[in-house]
PAZAPA-4460 file (N, C-alpha, C; in steps of 0.05 Angstrom, whole numbers, plus 32768, in hexadecimal, padded with zeros to 4 digits):
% residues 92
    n_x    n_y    n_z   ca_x   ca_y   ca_z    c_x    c_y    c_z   seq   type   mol
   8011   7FE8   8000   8000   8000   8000   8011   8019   8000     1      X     A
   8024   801D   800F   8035   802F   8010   8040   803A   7FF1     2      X     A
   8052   802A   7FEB   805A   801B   7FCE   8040   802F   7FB3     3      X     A
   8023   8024   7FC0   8016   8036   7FA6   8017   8056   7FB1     4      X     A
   8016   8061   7FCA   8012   8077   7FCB   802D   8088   7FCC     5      X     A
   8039   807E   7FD1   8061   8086   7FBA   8062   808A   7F9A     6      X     A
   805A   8071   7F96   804F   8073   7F7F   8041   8086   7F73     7      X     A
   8029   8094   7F80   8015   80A8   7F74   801F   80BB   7F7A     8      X     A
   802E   80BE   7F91   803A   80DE   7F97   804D   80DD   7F85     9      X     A
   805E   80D2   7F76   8074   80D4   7F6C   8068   80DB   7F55    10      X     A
   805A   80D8   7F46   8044   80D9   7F32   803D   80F5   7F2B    11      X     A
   8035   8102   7F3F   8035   8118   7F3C   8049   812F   7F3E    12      X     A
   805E   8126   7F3F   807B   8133   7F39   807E   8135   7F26    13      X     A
   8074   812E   7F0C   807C   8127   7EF4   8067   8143   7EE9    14      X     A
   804F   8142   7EF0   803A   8157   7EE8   8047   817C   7EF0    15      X     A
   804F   8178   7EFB   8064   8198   7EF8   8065   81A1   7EE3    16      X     A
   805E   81BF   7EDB   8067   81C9   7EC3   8076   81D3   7EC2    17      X     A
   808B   81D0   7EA9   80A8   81CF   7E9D   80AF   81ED   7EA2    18      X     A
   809A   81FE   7E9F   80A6   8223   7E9C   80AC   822C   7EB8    19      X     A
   809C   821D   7ECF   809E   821C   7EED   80B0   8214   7EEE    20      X     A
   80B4   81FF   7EED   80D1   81EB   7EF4   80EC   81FE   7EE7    21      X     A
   80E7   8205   7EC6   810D   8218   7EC5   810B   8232   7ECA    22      X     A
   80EE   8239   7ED9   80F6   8255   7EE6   80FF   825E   7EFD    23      X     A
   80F9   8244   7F08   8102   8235   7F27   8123   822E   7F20    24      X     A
   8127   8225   7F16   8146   8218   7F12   8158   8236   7F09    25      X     A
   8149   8245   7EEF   8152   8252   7EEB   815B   826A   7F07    26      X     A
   8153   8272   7F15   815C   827C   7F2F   8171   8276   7F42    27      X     A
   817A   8259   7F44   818F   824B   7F4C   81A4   8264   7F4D    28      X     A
   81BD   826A   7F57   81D6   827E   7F5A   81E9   8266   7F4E    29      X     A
   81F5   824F   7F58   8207   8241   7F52   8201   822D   7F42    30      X     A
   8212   8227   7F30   8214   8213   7F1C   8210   81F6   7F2C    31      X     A
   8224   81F2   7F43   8224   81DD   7F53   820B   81CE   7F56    32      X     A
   81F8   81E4   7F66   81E2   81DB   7F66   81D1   81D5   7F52    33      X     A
   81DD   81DD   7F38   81BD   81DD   7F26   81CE   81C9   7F1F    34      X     A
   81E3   81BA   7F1E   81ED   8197   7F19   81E3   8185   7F28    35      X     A
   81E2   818C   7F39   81D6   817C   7F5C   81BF   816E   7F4E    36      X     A
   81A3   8185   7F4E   8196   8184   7F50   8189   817E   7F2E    37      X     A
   8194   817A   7F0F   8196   816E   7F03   819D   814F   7F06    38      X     A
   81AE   8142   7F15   81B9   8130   7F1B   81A7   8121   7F2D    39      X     A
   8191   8129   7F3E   817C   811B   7F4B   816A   8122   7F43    40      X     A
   8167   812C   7F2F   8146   8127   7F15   814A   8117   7F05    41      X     A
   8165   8116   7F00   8172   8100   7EEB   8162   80E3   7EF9    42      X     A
   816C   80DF   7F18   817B   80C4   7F21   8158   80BB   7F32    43      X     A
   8142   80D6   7F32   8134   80D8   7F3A   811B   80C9   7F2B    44      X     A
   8122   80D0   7F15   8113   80C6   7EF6   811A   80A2   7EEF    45      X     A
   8130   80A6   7EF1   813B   808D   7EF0   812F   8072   7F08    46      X     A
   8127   8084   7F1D   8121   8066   7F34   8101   8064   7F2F    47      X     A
   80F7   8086   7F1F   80D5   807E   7F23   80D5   806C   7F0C    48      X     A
   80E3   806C   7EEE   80DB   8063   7EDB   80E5   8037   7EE6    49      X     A
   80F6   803B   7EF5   80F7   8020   7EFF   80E1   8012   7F15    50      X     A
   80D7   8028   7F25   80C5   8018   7F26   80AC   8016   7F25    51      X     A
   80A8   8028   7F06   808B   8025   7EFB   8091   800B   7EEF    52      X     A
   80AB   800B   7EEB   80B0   7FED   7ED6   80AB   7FD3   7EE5    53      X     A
   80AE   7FD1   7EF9   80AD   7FBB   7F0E   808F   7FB9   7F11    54      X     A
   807E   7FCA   7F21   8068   7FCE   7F1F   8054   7FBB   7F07    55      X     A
   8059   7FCE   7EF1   804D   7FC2   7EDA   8057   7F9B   7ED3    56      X     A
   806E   7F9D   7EDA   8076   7F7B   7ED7   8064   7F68   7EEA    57      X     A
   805D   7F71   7F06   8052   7F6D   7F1C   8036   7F64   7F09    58      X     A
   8024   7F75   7F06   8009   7F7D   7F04   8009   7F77   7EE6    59      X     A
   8013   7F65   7EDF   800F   7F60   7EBB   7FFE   7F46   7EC1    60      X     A
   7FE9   7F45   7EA7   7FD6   7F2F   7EAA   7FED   7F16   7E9E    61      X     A
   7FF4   7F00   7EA4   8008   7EE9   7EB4   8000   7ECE   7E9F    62      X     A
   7FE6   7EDA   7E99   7FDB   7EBA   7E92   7FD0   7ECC   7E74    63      X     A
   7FDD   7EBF   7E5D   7FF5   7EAD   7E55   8009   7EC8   7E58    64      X     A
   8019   7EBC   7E5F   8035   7ED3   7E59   8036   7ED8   7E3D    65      X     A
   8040   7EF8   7E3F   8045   7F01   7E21   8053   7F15   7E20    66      X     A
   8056   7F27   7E15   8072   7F37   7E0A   8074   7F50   7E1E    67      X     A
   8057   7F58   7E2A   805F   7F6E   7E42   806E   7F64   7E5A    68      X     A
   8062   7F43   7E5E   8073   7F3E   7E77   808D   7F3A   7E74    69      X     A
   8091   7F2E   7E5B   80AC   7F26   7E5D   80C2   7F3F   7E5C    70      X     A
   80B8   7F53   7E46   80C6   7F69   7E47   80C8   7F80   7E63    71      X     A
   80B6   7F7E   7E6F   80B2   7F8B   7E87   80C3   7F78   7E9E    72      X     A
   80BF   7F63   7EA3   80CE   7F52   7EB7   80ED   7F57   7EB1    73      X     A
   80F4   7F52   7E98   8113   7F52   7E8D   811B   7F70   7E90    74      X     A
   810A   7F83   7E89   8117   7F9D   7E89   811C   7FA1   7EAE    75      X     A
   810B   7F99   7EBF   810C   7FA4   7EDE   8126   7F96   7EE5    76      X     A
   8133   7F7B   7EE4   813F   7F68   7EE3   815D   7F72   7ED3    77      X     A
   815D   7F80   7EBC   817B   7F89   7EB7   817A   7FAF   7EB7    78      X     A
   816B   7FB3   7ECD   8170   7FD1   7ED1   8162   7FDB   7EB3    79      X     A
   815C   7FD7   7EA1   8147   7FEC   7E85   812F   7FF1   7E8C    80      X     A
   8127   7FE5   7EA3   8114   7FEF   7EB2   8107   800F   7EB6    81      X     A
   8121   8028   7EB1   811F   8040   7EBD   8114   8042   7E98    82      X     A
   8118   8039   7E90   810E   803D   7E73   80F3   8039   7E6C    83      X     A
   80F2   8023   7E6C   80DB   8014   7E63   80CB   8015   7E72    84      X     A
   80CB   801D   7E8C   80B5   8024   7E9F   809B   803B   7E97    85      X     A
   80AB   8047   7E87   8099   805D   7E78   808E   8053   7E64    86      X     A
   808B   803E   7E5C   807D   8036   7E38   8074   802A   7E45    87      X     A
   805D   8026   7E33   8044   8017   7E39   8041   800A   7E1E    88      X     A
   8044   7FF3   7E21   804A   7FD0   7E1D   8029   7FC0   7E1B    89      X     A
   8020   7FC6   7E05   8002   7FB1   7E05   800A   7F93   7DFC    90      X     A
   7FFF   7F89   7E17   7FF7   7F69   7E0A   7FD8   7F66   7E04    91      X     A
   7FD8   7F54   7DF3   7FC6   7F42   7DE9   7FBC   7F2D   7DF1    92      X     A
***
């Protein structure tokens, strides 16, 4: 339970609009920081898109297996997960 409401809060991190966000950044004084803080949107992006990918591997209909599970299980499993967590993968 926890797990989905992480999930949904993190969710709405993404809904921010972009002219807010580089007018905000744009203000920063030091370079340092505007690396910092590039560098954990980067690494930030990277753990939600892994585990929307897990998620979706979890909650895939199982019976018969087919090309979302396999590709979703394999991607959480060698880290492409932060990738593929964002596509949406129809089975049949």
């Amino acid at each position: 339970m926890v797990f989905l409401v992480l999930l949904t809060s993190l969710k709405f991190l993404l809904f921010i609009p972009i002219n807010s966000f580089l007018s905000i950044f744009n203000q920063l004084k030091s370079n340092k920081m505007k690396s910092i803080i590039l560098v954990i949107l980067f690494w930030t992006l990277l753990v939600i898109g892994e585990i929307r990918c897990i998620y979706k591997a979890i909650s895939c209909n199982w019976e018969p297996v087919g090309k979302a599970e396999i590709v979703y299980t394999g991607a959480a499993l060698t880290g492409l997960g932060c990738i593929v967590g964002f596509l949406n993968i129809e089975d049949h």
